[in-house]
Structures are given as structure tokens and as C-alpha cells.
C-alpha positions in Angstrom: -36.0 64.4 25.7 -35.4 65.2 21.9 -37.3 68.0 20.3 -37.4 68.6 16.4 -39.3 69.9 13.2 -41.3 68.1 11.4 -41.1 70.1 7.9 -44.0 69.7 5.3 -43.2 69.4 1.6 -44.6 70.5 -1.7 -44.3 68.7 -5.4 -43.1 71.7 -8.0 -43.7 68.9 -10.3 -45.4 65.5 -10.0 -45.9 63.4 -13.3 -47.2 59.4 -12.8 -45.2 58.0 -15.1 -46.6 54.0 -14.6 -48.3 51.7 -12.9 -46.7 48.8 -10.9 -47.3 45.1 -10.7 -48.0 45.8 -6.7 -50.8 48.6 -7.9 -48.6 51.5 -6.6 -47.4 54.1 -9.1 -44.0 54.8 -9.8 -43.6 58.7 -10.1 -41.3 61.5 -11.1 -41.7 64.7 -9.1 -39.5 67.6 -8.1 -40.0 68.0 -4.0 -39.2 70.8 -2.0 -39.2 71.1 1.9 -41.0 74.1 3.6 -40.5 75.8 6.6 -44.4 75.0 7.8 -43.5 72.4 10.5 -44.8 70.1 13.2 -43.4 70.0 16.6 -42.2 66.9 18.0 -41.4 66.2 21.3 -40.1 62.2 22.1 -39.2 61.3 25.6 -38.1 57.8 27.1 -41.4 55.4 28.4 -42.6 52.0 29.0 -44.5 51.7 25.9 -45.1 53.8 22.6 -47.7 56.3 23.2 -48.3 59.2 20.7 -50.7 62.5 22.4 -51.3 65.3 19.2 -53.3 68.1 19.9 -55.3 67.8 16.6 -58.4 65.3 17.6 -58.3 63.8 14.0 -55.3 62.6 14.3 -55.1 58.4 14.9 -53.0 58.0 18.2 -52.0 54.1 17.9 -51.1 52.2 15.8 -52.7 53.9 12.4 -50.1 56.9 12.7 -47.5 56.9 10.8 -45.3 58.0 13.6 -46.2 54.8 16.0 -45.7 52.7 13.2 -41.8 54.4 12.6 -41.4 54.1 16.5 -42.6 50.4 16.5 -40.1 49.5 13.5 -36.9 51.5 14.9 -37.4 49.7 18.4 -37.7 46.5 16.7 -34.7 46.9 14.4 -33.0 48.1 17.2 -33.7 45.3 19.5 -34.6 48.0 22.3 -36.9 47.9 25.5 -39.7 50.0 26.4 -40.8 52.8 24.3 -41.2 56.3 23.9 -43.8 59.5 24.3 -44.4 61.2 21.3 -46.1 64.5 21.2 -47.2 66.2 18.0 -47.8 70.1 17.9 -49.6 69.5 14.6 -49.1 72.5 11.8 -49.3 70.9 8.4 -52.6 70.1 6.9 -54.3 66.3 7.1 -55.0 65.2 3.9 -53.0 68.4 1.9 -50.6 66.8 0.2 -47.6 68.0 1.9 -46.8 64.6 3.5 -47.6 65.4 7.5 -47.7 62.2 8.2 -44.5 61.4 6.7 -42.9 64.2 8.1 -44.0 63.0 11.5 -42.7 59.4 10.8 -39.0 61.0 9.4 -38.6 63.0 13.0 -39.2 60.3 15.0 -36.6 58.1 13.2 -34.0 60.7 13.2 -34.9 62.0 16.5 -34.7 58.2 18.4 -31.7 58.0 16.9 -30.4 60.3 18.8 -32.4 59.5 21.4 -31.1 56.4 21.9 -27.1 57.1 21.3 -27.1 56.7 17.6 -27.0 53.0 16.7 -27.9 53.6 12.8 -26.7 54.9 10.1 -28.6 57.4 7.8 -28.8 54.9 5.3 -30.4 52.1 7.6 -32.8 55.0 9.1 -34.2 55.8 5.4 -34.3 51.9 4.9 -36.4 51.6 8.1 -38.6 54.9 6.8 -39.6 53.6 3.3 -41.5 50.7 5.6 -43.3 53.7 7.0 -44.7 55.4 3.6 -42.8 56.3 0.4 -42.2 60.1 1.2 -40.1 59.3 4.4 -37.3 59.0 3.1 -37.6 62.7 1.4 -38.9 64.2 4.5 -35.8 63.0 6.1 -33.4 64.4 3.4 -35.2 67.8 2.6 -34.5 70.6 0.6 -34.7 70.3 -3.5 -34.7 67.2 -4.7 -35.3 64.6 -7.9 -38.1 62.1 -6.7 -38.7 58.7 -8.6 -39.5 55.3 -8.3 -42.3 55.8 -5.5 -40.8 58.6 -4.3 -37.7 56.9 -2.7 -35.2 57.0 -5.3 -33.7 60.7 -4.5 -31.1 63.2 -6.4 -30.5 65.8 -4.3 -30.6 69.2 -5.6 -29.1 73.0 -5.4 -31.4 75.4 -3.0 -34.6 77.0 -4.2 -34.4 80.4 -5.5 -35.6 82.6 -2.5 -39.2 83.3 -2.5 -42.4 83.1 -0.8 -45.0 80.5 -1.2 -49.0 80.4 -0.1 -50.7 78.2 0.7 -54.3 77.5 -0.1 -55.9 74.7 2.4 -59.9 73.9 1.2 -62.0 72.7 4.1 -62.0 69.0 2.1 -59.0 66.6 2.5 -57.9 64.3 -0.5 -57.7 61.1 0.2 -54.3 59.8 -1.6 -55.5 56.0 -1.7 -58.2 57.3 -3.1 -57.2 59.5 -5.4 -54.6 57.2 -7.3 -57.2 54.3 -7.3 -58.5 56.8 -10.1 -55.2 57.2 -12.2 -56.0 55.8 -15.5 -52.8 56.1 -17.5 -53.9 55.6 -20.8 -55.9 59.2 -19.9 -52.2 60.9 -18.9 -51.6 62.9 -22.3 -49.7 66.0 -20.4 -46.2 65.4 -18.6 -44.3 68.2 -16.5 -41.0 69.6 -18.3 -38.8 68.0 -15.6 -35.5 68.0 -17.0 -36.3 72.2 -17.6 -37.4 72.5 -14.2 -33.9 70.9 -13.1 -32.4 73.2 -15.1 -34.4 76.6 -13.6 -33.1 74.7 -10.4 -29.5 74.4 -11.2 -29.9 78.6 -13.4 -31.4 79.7 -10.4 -34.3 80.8 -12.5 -37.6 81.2 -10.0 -39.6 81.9 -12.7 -38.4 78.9 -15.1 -39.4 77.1 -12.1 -42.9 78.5 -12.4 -43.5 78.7 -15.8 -43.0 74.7 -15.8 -44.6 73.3 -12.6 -47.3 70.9 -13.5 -49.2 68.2 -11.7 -50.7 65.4 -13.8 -52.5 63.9 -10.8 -54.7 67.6 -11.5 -56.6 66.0 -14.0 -57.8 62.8 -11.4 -59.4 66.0 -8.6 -63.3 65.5 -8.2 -63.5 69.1 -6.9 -64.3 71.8 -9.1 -62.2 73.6 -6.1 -58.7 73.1 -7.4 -58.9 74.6 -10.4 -60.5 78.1 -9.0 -58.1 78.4 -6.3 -55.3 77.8 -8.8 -56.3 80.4 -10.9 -57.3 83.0 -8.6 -53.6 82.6 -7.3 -52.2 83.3 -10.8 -54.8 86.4 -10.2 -53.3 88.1 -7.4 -49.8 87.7 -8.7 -48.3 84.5 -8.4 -45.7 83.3 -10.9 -47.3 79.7 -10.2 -50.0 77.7 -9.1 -50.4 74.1 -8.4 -51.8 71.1 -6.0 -49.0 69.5 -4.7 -49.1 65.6 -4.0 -52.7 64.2 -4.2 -54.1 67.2 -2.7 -56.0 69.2 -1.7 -53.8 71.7 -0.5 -53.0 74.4 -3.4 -50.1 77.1 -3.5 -49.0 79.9 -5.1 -45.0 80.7 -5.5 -44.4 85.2 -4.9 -41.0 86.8 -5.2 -42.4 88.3 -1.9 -43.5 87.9 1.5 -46.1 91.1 0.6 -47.1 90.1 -3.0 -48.0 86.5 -1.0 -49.9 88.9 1.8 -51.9 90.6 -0.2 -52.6 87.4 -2.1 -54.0 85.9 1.0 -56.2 89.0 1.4 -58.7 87.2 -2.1 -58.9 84.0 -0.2 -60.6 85.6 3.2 -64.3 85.1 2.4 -63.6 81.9 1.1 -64.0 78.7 3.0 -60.2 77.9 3.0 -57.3 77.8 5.6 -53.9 79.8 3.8 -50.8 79.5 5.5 -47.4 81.7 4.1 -44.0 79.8 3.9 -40.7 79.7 2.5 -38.3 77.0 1.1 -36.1 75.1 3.2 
């Protein structure tokens, strides 16, 4: 039996910078991994079977997590199948890649599962097949996303801080929501190469000061925007939507500054979470 965390992640920036011949997006984002997690729990059995205790969560062949336990069984030419269980933390349809998350602990736990037969190399290979932010969720911390998401440039550690999150009641969907992208309408790009720099300075609030999300502009609900600015409100150094949504979070130099934050959103018909990097 392996268990292991399945660690959300955020976009401090996220700028579409074209439009393939394929009709996906190439993109350039700065990710981070969070400490807000899944549980998974992968045991040894006849067939793949997936059990998650959150009911809206597909449990065959439509999760992502099937799907990466189907391919690594095929690729290594292996018997039977596994259990997986999923403990499910990170918001459906948030933007913070749950789903992909899922997918990059069962790859990296079978491995182990099954005595190691791939490199890490060959397992990020076999999680691009699975969805474009695998291959992130199985790397983690700070890093330089491009091309769909899979070309990555690791990063130096966040500056220590905490981060809230904002979950509205409404998923995005992310099909959806790029199907919407006109690029000709994309007149704002994030300051990457400064946020890089904040990185590299240590600079939390350079960070801040330059996180932008061009996908913003795309949103359908008025939502976003309020949540966003009643974060900036109740002190956050920054405010954004990560990925296609919907979740929203604001980055505190504390745990308490994020508390009290948290304290606005109560009558409100959101979920918030509080997290830190990873």
C-alpha cells in the first residue's frame, strides 16, 4: 500500500501568449505548489478501481487518475490493477489542477508501488498524456511554465507567506473557458521576467505587485472581480484567479493578516481555505 499527497497549485502569473494549430493554447505562467492536498491511498487489485469521497467526482474512466493508472500499466506491460482512494481537499473546477494533482500521485506513487521500473523523465512523459499540468504537479514548488504548461524551469523557494483562498459556489469550466480566448482582445501581459526576478530577490511583495492573469478578462462572473478586490481590502499584498478559475486568492505576510481576512468572506456564499507554499 502507498500513501501520498496530492498538492494543489496556483498560477502567480498566467499570460496566453498563442494559439496552436491543435486549438490548445500555448502559455507562460509562474506556478507554485501549495500545501492544500488530496490524500491518496493505491493498493494492489485485479482491476483499476478509483473510490473518492466527493460524489462529483467521475470514478472510471473520466478521472484523470484512472486514465494515469490505465497508461502506467500499459507502458509498463503489468497485470491487474490497483485501488485508488481519493480523500478529496482541493476544489473541482478551482483552477488549482486537482485533477492533475491526482493523476501526478498515482504515477509517482505506482512507481514505487511496483519496484520502480521508470525513470522520472519517462513518468512525466507518461503524465503529459494525462493533462498538461501533470507534469508540474509532479515537479512542484516554483517554477517557469510554457508551452502548455509542460516545458518547466524550476525555480528558488517562495518567500514565506500565507495565502487564502477564495472558492465561489460556481466551478469554471477550463474547456470552456479557453474556447473564449480571443487573442486579438489580449492587450495586457504579466511582467514575468520581473516576477522571476522578485523570485530569485526574494522580494514577496515584487511578487505581488506583478501577479496578473490575462485569462481574468475571459470570466463571465461579475464574482472574480469582487472577491479580488475585497482581498486587496482586508490586506493582501495580492489578488488573483489562478488557472481558469474560479478559485481566487490572496497572498499575507501572515497566517493572522490571512485569518482575519477570512473573517469578510463569512456571509458570503464562498468556501476559503488558508495555505502556504510548498
Amino acid at each position: 500500500m502507498i500513501e501520498i499527497k496530492a498538492h494543489a497549485k496556483l498560477n502567480l502569473s498566467l499570460d496566453v501568449v498563442g494559439k496552436r494549430p491543435d486549438g490548445y493554447h500555448n502559455l507562460c505562467s509562474i506556478m507554485q505548489s501549495v500545501r492544500l492536498a488530496d490524500d491518496i491511498t493505491i493498493r494492489r487489485n485485479p482491476d483499476i478501481s478509483i473510490l473518492c469521497d466527493a460524489k462529483y467526482v467521475p470514478m472510471d474512466q473520466q478521472n484523470t487518475a484512472y486514465r494515469a493508472a490505465k497508461l502506467f500499466l500499459d507502458e509498463a506491460k503489468q497485470d491487474g490493477g490497483v485501488s485508488i482512494r481519493i480523500r478529496k481537499r482541493i476544489p473541482v473546477g478551482g483552477g488549482m489542477g486537482g485533477g492533475s494533482a491526482d493523476a501526478a500521485a498515482v504515477l509517482m506513487g505506482m512507481n514505487k508501488l511496483f519496484g520502480y521500473p521508470f525513470s522520472f523523465k519517462k513518468l512525466k512523459e507518461i503524465g503529459l498524456r494525462c493533462g498538461a499540468d501533470v507534469p508540474f504537479c509532479m515537479t512542484g514548488g516554483t517554477c517557469l511554465a510554457e508551452g502548455l504548461g509542460e516545458i518547466l524551469t524550476p525555480l528558488p523557494a517562495m518567500p514565506r507567506c500565507s495565502i487564502l483562498l477564495v472558492r465561489p459556489r460556481f466551478p469554471l469550466n477550463t474547456k470552456q473557458m479557453f474556447s473564449g480566448v480571443k487573442m486579438d482582445a489580449i492587450t495586457c501581459h504579466p511582467d514575468t521576467e520581473g516576477i522571476i526576478n522578485a523570485v530569485y530577490n526574494r522580494d514577496l511583495k515584487g511578487i505581488c505587485d506583478r501577479m496578473y492573469n490575462n485569462l481574468e478578462a475571459f470570466v463571465p462572473r461579475k464574482e472574480i472581480a469582487i472577491y479580488k478586490e475585497l482581498l486587496q481590502k482586508n490586506d493582501a499584498m495580492g489578488a488573483l484567479m489562478t488557472g481558469s478559475g474560479s478559485v481566487v486568492f490572496g497572498i499575507f505576510s501572515s497566517f493572522e493578516k490571512a485569518r482575519i481576512a477570512a473573517e469578510a468572506f463569512r456571509a458570503l456564499p464562498v468556501h476559503t481555505y488558508i495555505t502556504t507554499p510548498l
